[in-house]
N, C-alpha and C positions, 0 to 999 in steps of 0.2 A: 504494500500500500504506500501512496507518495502522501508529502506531507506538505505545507504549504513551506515554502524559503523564506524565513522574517527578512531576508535582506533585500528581496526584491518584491516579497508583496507577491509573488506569483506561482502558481500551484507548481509541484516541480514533478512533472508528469513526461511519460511517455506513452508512445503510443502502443506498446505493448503490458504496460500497467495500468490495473484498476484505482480510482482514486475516489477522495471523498473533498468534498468541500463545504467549506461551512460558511452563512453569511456573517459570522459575529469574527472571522478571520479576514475577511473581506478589507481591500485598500482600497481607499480615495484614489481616483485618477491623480490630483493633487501632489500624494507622497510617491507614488512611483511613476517610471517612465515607459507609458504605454499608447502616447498620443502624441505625435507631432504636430507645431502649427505650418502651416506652409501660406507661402504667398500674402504673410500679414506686412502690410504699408505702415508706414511711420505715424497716416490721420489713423489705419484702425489699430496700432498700441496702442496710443494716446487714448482710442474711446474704448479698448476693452479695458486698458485703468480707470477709466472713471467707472466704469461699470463695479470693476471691483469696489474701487471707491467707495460705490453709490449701496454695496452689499447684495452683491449678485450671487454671494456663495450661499446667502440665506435660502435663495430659491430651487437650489438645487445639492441630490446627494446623488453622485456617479461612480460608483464601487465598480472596482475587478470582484468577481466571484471567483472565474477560473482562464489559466491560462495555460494552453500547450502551444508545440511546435504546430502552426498554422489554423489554431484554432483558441478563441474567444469568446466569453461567455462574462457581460456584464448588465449588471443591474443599475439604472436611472429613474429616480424618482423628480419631476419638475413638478413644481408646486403651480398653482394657478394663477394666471399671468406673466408667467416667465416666456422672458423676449425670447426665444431659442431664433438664433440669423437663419436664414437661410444658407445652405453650408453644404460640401460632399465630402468622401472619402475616400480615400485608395482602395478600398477591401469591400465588399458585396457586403451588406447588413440585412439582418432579417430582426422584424422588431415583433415582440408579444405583449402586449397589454396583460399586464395581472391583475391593474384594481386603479378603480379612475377613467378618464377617459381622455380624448385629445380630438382636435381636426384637422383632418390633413384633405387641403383642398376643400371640396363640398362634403367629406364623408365623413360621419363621426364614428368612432371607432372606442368598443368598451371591453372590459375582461373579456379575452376569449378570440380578440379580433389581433390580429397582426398585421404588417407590410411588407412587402422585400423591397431594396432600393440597391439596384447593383453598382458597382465598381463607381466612382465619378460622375454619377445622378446626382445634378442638384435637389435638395428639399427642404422643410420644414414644415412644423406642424404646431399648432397652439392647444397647451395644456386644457382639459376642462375645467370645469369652476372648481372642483374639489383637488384640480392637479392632476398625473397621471404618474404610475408606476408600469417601466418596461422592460423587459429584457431583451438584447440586446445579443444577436448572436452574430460572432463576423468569422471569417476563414480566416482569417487572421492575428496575429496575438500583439503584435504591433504595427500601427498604422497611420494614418493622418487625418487632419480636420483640415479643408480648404475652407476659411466664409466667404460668400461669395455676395455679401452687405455690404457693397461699395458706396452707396449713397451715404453721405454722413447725416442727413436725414434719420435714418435708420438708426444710427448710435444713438443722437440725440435723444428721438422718441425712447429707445430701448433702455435710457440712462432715467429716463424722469418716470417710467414704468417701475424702474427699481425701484428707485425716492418711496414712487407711491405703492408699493406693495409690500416692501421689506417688513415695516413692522408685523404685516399681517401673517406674513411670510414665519415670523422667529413663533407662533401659537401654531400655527396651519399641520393639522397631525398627516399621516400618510393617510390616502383613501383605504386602501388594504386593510386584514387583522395583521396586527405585528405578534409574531412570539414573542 
């Protein structure tokens, strides 16, 4: 049986081992290195600090669950109104709704519902009112975020979004039962 590595936060698996994973092991995107940013401009640093700033970590928790050679397995909860850019990634993602909901496009989508978005598919999608908890599956165990929020429009709004949701944001529980 493999066991999770403290030093990188990621399960230490092969593809000939059975493994076990547990969410209360689970790392922050945050402390380990499992997401690159690519193609960020000097205006979008500037406006994802202020977002930090503004307490953008309040509205979101994006945990590794699990992590092998070419395979990805993480957990994302957005709370409700969280600006998520429009954005792609190097790696084909497949998403599963566990509890909450979200809209992507004209569809609303609740426990049970999922999407694929392959390889360098622009998208994004707006949390429901109660937030939305997803999992997150990619062929991948490291990979990249491109935003593709070029309009500074866009930070702007997404920066005063924060302002006004944060506080609501540090009470707001998961939609999901939590163990």
């Amino acid at each position: 049986m493999n066991s999770i590595d403290p030093a990188i936060g990621k399960q230490a698996a092969s593809r000939k081992g059975f493994s076990i994973f547990r969410r209360a092991d689970a790392k922050a995107f945050s402390e380990i290195d499992v997401m690159d940013y690519v193609s960020v401009t000097p205006e979008m640093e500037k406006s994802i600090a202020e977002l930090q700033e503004a307490g953008i970590e309040e509205g979101q928790a994006v945990k590794l669950l699990f992590s092998a050679p070419g395979f990805s397995l993480t957990y994302a909860w957005f709370k409700s109104g969280f600006p998520l850019p429009r954005h792609s990634h190097n790696a084909d993602c497949l998403y599963y709704v566990i509890a909450g909901s979200l809209i992507l496009g004209s569809e609303t989508l609740g426990p049970g519902d999922g999407f694929f978005v392959p390889n360098d598919a622009a998208y994004s999608y707006v949390p429901g009112p109660q937030g939305v908890e997803v999992l997150e599956f990619r062929h991948e165990e490291h990979f990249n975020i491109r935003f593709l929020a070029k309009n500074p429009a866009f930070w702007s709004k997404a920066a005063e979004t924060v302002k006004t949701q944060m506080p609501a944001w540090r009470d707001q529980p998961p939609p999901g039962p939590q163990a």
